[in-house]
C-alpha positions in Angstrom: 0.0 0.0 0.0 1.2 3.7 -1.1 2.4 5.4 2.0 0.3 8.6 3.4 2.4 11.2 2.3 2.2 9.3 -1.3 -1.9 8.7 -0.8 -2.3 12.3 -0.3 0.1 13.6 -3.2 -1.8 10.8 -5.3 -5.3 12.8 -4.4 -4.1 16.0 -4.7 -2.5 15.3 -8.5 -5.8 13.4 -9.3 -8.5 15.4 -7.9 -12.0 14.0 -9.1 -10.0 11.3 -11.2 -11.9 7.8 -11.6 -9.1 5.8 -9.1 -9.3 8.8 -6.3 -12.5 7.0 -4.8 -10.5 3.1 -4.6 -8.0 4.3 -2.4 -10.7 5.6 0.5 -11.8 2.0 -0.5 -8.6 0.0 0.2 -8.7 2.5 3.6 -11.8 1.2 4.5 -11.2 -2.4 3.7 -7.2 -2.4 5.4 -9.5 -1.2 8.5 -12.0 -3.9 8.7 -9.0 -6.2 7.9 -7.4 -4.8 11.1 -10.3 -5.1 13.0 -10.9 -9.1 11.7 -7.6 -9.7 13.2 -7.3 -8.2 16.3 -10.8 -10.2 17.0 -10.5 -13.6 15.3 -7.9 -16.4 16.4 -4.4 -16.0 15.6 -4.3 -18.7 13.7 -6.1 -17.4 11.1 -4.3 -16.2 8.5 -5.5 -13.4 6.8 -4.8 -12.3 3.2 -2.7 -8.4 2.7 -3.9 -5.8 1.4 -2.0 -4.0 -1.2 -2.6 -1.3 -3.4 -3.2 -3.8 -6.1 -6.4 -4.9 -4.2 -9.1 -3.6 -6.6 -9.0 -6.3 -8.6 -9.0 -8.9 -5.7 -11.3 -6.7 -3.3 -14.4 -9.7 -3.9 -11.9 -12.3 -2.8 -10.7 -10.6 0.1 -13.8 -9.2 1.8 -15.0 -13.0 1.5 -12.1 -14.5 3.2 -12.8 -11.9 6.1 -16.0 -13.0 6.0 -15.8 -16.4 6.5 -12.8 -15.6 8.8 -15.8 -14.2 11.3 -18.4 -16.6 10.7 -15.7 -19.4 11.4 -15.0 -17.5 14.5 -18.3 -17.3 15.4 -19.2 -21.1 15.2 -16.1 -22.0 17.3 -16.2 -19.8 20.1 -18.0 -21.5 22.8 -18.5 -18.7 24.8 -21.3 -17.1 25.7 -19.5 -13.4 25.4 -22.6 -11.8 23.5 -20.4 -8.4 23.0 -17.9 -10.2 21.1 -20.5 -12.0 19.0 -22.4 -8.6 18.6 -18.7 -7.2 17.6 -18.4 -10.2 15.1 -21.4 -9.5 13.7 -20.7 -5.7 13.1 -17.7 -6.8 11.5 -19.7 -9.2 8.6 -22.2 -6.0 8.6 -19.7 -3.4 7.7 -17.8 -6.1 5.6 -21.3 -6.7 3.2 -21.2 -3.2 3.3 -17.8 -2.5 1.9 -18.8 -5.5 -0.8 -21.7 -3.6 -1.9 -19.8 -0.2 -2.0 -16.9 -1.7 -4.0 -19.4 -3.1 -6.8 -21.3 0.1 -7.0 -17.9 2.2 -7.1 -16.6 -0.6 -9.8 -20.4 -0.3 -11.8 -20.4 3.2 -11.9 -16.8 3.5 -12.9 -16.8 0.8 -15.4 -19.6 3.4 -17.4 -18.2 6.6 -16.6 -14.8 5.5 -18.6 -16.6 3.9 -21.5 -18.9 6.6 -21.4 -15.0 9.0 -21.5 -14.0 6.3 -24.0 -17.4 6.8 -26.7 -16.4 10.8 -26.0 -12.7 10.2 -26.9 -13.9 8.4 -29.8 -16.2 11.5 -31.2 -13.2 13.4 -30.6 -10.8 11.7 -32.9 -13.5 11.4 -35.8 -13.4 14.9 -36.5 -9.9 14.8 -36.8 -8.5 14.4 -40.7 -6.5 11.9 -41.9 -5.2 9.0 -40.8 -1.5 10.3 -39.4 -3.2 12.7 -37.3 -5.3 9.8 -35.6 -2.2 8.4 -34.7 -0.6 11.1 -33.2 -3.7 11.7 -31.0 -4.9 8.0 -29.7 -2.5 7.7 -26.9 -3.4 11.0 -25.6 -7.4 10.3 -25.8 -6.0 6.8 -24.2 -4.7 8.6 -20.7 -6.3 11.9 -21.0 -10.4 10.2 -21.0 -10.2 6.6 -20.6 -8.4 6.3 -17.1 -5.0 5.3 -18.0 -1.5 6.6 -16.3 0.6 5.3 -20.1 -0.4 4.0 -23.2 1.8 3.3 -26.2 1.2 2.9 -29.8 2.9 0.2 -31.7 2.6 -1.1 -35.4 3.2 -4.7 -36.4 6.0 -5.0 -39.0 7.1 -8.5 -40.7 8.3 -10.7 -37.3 8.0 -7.5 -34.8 6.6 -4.8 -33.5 8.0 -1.6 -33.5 7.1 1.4 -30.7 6.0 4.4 -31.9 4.8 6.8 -29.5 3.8 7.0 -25.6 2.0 9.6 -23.8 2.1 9.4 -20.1 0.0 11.1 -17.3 2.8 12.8 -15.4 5.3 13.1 -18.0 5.5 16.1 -20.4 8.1 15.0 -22.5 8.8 11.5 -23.8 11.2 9.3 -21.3 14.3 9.1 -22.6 14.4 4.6 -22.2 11.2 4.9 -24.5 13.0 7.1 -27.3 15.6 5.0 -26.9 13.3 1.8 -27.9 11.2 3.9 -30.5 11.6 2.6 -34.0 12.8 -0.5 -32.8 12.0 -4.0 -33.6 10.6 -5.6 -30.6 10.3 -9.5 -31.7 7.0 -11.7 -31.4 8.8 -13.9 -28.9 6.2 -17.6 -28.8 3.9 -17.6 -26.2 4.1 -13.8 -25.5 0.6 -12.1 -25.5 1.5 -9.9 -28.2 2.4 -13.0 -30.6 -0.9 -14.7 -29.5 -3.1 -11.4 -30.2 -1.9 -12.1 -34.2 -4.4 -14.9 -34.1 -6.5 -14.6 -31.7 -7.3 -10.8 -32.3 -8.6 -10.0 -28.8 -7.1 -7.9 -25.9 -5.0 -9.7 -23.4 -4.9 -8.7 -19.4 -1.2 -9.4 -17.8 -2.0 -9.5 -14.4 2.1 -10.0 -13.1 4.6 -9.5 -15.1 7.3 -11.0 -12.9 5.5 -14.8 -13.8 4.4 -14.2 -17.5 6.0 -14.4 -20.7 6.8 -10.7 -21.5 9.0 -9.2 -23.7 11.1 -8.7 -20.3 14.3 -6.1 -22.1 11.2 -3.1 -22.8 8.2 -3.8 -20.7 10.0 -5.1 -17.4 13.8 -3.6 -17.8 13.0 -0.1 -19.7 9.2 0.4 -18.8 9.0 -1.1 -15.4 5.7 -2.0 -15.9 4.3 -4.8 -13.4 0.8 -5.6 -15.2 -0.4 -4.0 -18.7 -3.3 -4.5 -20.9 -2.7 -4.6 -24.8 -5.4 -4.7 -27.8 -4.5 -5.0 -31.3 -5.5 -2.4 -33.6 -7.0 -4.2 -36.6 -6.9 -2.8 -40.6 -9.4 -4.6 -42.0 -8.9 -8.5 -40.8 -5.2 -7.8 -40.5 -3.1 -6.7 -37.0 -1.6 -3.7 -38.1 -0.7 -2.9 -34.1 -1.0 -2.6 -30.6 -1.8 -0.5 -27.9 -0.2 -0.9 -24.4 -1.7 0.4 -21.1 -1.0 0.7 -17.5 -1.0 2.1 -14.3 2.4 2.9 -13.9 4.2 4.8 -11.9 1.5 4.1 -9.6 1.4 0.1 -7.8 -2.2 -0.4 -9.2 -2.7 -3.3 -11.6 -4.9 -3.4 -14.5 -7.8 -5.5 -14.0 -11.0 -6.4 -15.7 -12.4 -2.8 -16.5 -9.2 -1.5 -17.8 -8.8 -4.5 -20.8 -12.8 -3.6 -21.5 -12.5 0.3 -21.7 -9.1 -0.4 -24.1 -10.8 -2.7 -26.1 -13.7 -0.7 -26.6 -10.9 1.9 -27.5 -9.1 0.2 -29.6 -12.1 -1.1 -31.5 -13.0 2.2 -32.5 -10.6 3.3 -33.5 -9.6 0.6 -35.6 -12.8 1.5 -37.5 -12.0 5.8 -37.5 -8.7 4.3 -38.9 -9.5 2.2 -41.6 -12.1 5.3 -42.5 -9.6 7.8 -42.6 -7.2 5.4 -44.7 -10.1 4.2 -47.0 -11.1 8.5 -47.9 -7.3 9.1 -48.4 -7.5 6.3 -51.2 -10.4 7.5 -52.5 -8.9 11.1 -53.1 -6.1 9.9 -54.6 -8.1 7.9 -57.2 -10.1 10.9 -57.5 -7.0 13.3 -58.1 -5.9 10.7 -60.6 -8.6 10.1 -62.0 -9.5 14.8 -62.5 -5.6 14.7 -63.7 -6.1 11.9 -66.7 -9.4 13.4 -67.3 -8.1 17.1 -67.8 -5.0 15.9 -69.3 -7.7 14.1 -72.5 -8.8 17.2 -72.5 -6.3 19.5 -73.2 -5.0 17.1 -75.6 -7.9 16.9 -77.5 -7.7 20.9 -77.7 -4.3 21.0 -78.5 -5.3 18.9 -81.6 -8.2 20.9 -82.4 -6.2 23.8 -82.2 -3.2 22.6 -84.5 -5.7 21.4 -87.0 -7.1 25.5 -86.8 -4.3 26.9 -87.4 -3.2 24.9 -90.2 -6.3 25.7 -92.3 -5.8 29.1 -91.5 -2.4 29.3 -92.4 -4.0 27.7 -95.9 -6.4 30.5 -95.8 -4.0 32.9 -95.4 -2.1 31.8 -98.5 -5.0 31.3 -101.6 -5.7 34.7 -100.1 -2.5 36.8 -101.3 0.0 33.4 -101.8 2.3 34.1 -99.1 2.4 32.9 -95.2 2.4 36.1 -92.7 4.7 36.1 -89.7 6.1 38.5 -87.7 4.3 39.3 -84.4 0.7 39.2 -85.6 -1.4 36.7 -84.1 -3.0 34.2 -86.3 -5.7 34.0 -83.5 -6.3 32.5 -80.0 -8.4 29.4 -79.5 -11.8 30.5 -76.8 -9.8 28.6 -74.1 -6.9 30.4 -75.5 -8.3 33.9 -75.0 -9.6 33.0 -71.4 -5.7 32.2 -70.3 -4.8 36.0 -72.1 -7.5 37.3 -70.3 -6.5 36.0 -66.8 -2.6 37.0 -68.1 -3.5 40.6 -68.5 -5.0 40.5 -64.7 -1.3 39.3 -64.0 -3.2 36.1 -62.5 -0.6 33.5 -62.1 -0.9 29.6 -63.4 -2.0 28.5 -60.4 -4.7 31.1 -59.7 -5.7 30.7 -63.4 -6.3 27.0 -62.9 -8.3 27.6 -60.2 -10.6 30.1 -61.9 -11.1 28.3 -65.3 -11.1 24.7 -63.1 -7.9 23.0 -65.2 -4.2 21.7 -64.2 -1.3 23.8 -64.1 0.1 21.9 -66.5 -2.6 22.9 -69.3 -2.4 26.6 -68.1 1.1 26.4 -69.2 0.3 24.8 -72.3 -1.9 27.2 -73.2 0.6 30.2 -72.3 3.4 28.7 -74.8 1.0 29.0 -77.2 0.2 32.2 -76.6 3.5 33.4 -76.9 4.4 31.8 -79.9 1.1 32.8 -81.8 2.2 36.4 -80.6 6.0 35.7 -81.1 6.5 36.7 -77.6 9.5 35.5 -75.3 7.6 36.2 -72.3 4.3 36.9 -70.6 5.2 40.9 -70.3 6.2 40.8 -74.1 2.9 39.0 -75.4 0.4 41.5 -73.0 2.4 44.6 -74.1 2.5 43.9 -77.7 -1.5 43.0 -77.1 -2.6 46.3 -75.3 -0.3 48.2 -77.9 -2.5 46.4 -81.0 0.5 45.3 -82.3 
């Protein structure tokens, strides 16, 4: 159990936090457990309580329990204030029970309930890197978490990417040190089994399961996590990791829900935002070939104009002008000059007329060579001048 001087830093960082309520909980329940023992046998043996008790409160409140009711059926005295006092022990214990699945009920909705808001959150963000760079922060910031870390699943490995942390503002400098790297899907680890299985995984103990031990035990410290796969489609495409540290609390039943709920999520906002960035490439692709037919098709339509003109132009008095007099702009032609004269530039003439750059410029060579310009200056001057 956190000391008091750690309690009361705890509740003064945490304020109306979700876990500020468990610890007058595990004060309440190392109470009655003092109570049980200075009034049942000494040979009982009665189980500790740590700050890692939410998870096992059920179990030890019922071990109490039957602690008093044992004591009860072999004392032999007829000591009705110690019977009352055993009885006001199982009272306050049902009590406590009642309080700790109300406090865990409540809880259990109020994150999900963060977790759903999170979620709104990060679909009105654009693209799919920016969802990224955000879900760790939704992760500790509304869903109850002290660290969560975003991996992604490359060939044999995973590789870290990023971590936000409650209390830290910066990244710590052992994560940066793993970031990028490849962690290896070791057999039997839960990260290696969530390939198949697809489903979040609870590690209660990290000193007795089969962790990757160099990052999460060595570098992270962590003594029990939660993970969740984040899912592309059927594939694994990564992982999110969560936990309580710095503080002794493990993860427990409500922590692999709220993440999976999480990471379920998002692994739909994900493929969404991947799935639209496709699409606008195939569209741009698509506008560019289309505009691209076009202008070709007016660049022959124009080439054919000017060669019967230039036929014109000689059954009329048998010889081919040239010099710096236009032999006429195309209508699509004349909308470029016009835009020119504004001294719009390619870009802002694409936009207006709805074309590439690329056909803007197309259209401006032509312009100058009908005009026998060398630049843009040269062709409007000799334009305005009627030249």
């Amino acid at each position: 159990m956190v000391s008091d001087s750690a309690r009361s830093a705890t509740l003064s960082r945490a304020g109306s936090d979700w876990w500020s309520p468990e610890i007058v909980l595990v004060d309440r329940l190392r109470e009655l457990r003092q109570r049980v023992a200075a009034t049942v046998r000494d040979a009982v043996t009665l189980p500790v309580v740590e700050w890692d008790v939410p998870s096992q409160s059920a179990e030890i409140v019922s071990v109490l329990t039957h602690a008093c009711i044992d004591e009860m059926r072999v004392d032999s005295s007829a000591d009705v204030r110690r019977a009352q006092e055993l009885c006001d022990l199982i009272l306050d214990l049902q009590h406590l029970a009642m309080d700790w699945y109300l406090h865990g009920t409540a809880m259990r909705g109020q994150r999900l309930a963060d977790c759903a808001a999170g979620l709104s959150r990060l679909r009105g963000i654009p693209g799919s890197h920016a969802l990224i760079d955000n879900a760790c922060n939704e992760l500790v910031l509304r869903c109850g978490f002290h660290r969560a870390v975003l991996s992604k699943v490359e060939g044999h490995g995973w590789k870290p990417l990023m971590m936000h942390t409650r209390w830290d503002e910066q990244t710590p400098s052992w994560f940066a040190d793993w970031t990028g790297q490849t962690v290896p899907l070791v057999a039997d680890t839960p990260e290696a089994e969530m390939l198949s299985r697809r489903r979040p995984s609870l590690v209660y103990d990290t000193a007795s399961a089969p962790v990757y031990r160099p990052l999460i035990v060595q570098a992270g410290q962590s003594r029990s996590y939660v993970v969740a796969p984040l899912m592309l489609g059927k594939d694994v495409i990564g992982f999110l990791h969560t936990d309580h540290h710095p503080q002794a609390r493990r993860v427990d039943e409500a922590d692999r829900d709220v993440l999976w709920a999480f990471a379920d999520g998002f692994g739909h906002l994900y493929e969404r935002a991947v799935l639209l960035e496709r699409l606008q490439a195939q569209r741009d692709d698509v506008r560019e070939l289309f505009f691209g037919a076009m202008d070709r098709i007016d660049e022959l339509c124009e080439a054919d104009i000017d060669a019967t003109r230039r036929v014109q132009v000689d059954n009329e008095d048998g010889q081919v002008r040239c010099g710096r007099q236009p032999m006429g702009l195309t209508e699509r032609e004349a909308d470029v000059f016009e835009l020119m004269v504004t001294g719009a530039s390619n870009q802002e003439i694409a936009q207006r007329l709805v074309i590439t750059e690329g056909t803007v410029k197309s259209h401006v060579k032509h312009i100058l060579r009908k005009y026998g310009a060398v630049n843009r200056a040269q062709a409007i001057a000799w334009a305005l001048n009627g030249s």
